[in-house]
C-alpha positions as CSV (number, residue, x, y, z in Angstrom):
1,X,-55.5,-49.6,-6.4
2,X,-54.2,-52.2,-3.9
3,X,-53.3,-50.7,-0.4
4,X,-49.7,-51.4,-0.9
5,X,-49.2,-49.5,-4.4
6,X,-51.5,-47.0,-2.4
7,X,-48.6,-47.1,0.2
8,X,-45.8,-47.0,-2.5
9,X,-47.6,-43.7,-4.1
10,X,-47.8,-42.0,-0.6
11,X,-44.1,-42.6,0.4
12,X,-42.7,-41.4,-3.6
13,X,-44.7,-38.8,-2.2
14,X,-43.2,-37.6,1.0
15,X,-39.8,-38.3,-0.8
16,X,-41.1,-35.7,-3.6
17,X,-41.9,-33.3,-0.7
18,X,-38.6,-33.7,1.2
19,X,-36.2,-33.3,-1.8
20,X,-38.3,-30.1,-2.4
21,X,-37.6,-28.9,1.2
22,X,-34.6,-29.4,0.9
23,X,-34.1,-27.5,-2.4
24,X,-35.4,-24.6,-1.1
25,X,-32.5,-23.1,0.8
26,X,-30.4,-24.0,-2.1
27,X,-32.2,-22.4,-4.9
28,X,-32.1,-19.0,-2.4
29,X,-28.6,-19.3,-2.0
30,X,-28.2,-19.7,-5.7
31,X,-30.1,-16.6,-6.1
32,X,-28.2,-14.8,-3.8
33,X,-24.8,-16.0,-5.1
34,X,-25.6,-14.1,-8.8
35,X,-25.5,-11.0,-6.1
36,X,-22.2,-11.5,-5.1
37,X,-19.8,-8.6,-6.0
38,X,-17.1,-9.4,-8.1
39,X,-13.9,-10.8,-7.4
40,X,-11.0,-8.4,-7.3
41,X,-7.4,-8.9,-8.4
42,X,-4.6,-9.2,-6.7
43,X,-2.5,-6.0,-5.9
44,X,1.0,-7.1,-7.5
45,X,3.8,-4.9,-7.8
46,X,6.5,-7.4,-9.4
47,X,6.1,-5.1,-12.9
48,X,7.8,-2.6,-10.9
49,X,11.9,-1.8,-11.2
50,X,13.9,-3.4,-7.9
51,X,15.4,-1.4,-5.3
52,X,18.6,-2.6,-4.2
53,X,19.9,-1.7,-1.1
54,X,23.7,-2.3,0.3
55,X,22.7,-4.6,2.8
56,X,22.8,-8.0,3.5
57,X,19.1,-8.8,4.5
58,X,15.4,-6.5,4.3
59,X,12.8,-6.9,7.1
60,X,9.4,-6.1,6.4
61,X,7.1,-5.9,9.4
62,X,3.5,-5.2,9.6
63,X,2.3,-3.4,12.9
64,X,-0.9,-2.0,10.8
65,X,-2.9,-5.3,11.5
66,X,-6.2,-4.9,14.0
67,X,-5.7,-1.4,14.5
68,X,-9.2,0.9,14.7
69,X,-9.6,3.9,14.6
70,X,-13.6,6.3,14.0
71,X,-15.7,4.7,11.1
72,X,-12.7,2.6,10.3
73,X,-13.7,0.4,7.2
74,X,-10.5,-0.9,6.0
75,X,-11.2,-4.5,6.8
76,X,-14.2,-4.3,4.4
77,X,-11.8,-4.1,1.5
78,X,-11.6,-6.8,-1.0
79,X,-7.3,-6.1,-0.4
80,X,-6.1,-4.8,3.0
81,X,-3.7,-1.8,2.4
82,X,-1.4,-3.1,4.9
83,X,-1.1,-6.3,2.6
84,X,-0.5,-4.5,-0.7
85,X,2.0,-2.0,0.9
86,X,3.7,-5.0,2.7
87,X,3.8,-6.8,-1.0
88,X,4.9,-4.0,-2.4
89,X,7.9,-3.9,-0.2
90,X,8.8,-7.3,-0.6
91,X,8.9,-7.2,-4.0
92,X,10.7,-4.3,-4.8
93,X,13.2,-3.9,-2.0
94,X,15.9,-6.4,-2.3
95,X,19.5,-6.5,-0.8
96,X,22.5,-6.7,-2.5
97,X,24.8,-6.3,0.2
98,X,27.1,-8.6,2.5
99,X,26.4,-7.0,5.9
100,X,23.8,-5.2,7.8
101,X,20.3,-5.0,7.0
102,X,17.3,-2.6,6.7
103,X,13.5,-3.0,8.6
104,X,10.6,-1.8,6.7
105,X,8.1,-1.2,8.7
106,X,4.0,0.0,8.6
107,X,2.9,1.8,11.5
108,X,-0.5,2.6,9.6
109,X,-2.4,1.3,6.0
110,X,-6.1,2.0,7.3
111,X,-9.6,3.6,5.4
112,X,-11.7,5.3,6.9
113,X,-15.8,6.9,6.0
114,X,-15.7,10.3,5.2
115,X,-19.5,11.4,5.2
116,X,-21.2,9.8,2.9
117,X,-19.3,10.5,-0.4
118,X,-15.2,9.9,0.5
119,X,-12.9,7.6,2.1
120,X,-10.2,8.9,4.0
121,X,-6.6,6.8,3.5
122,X,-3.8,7.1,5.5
123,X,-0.2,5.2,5.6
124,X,2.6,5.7,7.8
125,X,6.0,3.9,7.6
126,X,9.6,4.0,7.8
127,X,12.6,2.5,6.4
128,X,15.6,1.8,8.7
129,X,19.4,0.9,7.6
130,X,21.8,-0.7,10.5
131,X,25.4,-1.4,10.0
132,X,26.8,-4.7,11.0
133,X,26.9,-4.3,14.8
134,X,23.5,-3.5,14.3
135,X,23.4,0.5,14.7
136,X,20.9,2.4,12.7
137,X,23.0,4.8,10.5
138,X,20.2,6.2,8.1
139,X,16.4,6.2,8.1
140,X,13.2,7.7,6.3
141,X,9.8,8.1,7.4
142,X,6.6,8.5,4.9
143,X,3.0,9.6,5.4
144,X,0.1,10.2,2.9
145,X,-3.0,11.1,3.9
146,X,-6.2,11.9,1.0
147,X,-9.9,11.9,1.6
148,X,-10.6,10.1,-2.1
149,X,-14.5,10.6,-3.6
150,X,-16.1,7.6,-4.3
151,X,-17.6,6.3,-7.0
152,X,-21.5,6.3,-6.6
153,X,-22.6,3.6,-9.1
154,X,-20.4,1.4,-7.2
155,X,-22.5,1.7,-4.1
156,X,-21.7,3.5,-1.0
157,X,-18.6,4.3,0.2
158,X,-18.2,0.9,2.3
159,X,-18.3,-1.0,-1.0
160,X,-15.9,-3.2,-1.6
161,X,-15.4,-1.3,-5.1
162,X,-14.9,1.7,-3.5
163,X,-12.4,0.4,-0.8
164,X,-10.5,-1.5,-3.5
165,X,-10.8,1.7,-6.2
166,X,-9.3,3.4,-2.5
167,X,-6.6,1.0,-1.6
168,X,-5.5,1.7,-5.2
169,X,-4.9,5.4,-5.0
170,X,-4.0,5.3,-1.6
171,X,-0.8,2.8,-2.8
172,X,-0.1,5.0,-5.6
173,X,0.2,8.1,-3.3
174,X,2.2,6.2,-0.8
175,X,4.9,5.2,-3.6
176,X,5.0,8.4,-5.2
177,X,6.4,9.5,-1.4
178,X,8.2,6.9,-0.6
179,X,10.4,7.1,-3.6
180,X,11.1,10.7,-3.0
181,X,12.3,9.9,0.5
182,X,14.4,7.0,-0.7
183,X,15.8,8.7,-3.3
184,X,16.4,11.8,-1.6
185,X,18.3,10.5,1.8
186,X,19.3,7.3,1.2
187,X,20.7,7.7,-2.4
188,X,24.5,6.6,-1.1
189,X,22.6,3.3,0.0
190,X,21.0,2.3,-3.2
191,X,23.2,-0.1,-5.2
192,X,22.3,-1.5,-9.0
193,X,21.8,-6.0,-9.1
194,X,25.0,-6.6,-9.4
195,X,26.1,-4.1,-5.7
196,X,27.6,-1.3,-7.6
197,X,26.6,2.2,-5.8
198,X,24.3,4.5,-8.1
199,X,23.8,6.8,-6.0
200,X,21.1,9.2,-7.3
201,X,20.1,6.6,-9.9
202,X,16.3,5.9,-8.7
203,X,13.6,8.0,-10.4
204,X,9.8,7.6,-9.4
205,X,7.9,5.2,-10.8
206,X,3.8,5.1,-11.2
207,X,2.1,2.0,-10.0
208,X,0.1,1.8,-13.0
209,X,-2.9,-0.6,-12.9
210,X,-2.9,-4.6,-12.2
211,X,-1.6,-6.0,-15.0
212,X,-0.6,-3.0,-17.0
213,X,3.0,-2.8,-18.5
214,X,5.3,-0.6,-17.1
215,X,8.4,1.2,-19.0
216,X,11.4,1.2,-16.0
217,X,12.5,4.5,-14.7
218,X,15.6,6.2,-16.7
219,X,18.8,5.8,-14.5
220,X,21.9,7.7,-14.5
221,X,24.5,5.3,-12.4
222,X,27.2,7.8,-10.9
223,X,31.0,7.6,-11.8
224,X,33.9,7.4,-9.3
225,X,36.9,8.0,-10.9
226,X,38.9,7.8,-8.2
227,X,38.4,4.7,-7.4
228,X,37.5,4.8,-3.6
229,X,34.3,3.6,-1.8
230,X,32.3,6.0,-0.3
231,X,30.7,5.5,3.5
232,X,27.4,5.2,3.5
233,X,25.3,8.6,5.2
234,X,22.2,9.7,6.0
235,X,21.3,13.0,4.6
236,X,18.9,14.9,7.4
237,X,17.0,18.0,6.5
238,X,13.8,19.5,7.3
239,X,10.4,18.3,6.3
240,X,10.2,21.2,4.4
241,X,12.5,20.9,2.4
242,X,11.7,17.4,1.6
243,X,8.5,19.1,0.0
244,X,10.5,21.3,-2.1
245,X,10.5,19.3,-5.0
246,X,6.7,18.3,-4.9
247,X,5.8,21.7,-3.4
248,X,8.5,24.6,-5.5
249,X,6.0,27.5,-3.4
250,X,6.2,26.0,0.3
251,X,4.2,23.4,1.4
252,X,0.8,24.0,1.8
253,X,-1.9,24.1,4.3
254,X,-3.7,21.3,3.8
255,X,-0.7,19.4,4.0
256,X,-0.2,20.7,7.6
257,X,-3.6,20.1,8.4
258,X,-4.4,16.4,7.2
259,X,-0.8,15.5,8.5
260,X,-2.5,16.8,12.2
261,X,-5.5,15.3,12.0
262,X,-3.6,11.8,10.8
263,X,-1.2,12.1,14.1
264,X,-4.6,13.1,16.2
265,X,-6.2,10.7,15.3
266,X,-3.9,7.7,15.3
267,X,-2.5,9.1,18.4
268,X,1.1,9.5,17.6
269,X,3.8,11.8,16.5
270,X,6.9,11.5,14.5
271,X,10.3,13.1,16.4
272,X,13.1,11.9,14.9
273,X,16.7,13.4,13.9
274,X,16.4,11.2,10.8
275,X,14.7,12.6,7.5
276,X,10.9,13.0,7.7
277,X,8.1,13.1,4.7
278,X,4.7,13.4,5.1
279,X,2.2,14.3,2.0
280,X,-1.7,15.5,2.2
281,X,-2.9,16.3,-1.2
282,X,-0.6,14.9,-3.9
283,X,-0.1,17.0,-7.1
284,X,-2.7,15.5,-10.3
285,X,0.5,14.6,-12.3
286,X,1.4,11.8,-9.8
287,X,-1.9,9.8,-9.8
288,X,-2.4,7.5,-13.3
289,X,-4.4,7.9,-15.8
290,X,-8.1,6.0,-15.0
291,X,-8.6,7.4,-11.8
């Protein structure tokens, strides 16, 4: 062999090696990338029946975002529950007034590690209506709070499939008591597509799963027979008795005690002369089948 076919083998050679070196990292990552976790869907909520409120604009504002609190975990999820409650909100809320407006806002969406088998969910938010010089006239508040058990063969409780199967429940709960709230104080608010008042029209509504088909809520619109518009009004009443309808025997201690332990540990506590909810342990009826 000549010394320059000699030199022509060695440097095919070295190319050989390099492109090997080089395919090294790749063929880890490839490896790796087959133990990705799957992707998740979306949390939609535009299968859901409308809200319409009789005002002329919604706000929805998110104050949820970088908060922390003990073995927080919520960024971890594969959806923030800040981002599916605030899509939630967009979607179904929708004015159908001429004037004022209503801010929706969420004080709290966060998960939290509960030993080694639960995740602890909270939300906190409210739902303010101003007139049109801008004076709030009615508002709700509602809170859920659940330690959920995790699914074991979907890793530990930080797994994204837990913290998305979490999210999940978490929203569901969170609907269920903010519908009651919104149908029980601001019924005279509520208003069908078109801005006709049906008061007392909204019934609750399950989230379902993504995807899944929903049958809208029965409504009863009310009749006025004589003709007149009623004002607006906010209905106040105790927190107790906002319970009365998920709770017939009195609300129950757990309630009181997960609602204290939320407000300890996100340092804050509700006082307001406006209606207030706040749920612990929801009743089995409200959560969907598949859970």
């Amino acid at each position: 062999m000549s010394l320059k076919q000699q030199n022509t083998l060695s440097l095919k050679l070295k190319l050989c090696a390099s492109a090997l070196l080089l395919m090294t990292p790749l063929i880890g990552l490839t490896a790796c990338s087959s133990d990705d976790p799957k992707t998740f869907a979306p949390l939609t909520y535009d299968y859901l029946t409308p809200i319409f409120f009789n005002v002329g604009q919604i706000n929805v504002q998110n104050l949820a975002e970088n908060q922390k609190y003990p073995r927080d975990v919520t960024n971890l999820s594969p959806v923030l529950p800040a981002a599916a409650l605030e899509n939630m909100a967009k979607t179904r809320f929708q004015a159908r007034g001429s004037s004022g407006n209503a801010n929706f806002i969420i004080n709290r969406a966060s998960l939290q590690e509960q030993g080694h088998n639960g995740i602890y969910g909270q939300m906190d938010a409210t739902l303010d209506i101003f007139d049109s010089s801008n004076k709030k006239v009615a508002s709700v508040a509602a809170s859920v709070n659940h330690t959920y058990n995790i699914d074991s063969s979907k890793g530990a409780a930080s797994s994204k499939a837990n913290l998305y199967d979490a999210t999940q429940k978490l929203m569901q709960d969170m609907n269920v008591e903010l519908e009651f709230q919104i149908r029980k104080h601001l019924g005279n608010w509520i208003v069908d597509a078109t801005g006709t008042p049906v008061a007392g029209s909204i019934q609750t509504q399950d989230l379902g799963k993504p995807g899944s088909t929903v049958q809208p809520p029965t409504t009863t619109p009310t009749t006025q027979s004589s003709g007149k518009t009623n004002t607006p009004q906010s209905s106040p009443s105790s927190d107790d008795d906002d319970l009365s309808a998920i709770f017939p025997g009195g609300k129950p201690d757990t309630v009181n005690k997960t609602t204290q332990e939320g407000q300890q540990s996100s340092g804050k506590t509700t006082n307001s002369k406006f209606p207030v909810g706040s749920l612990g342990t929801l009743p089995e009826g409200s959560t969907p089948k598949g859970y």
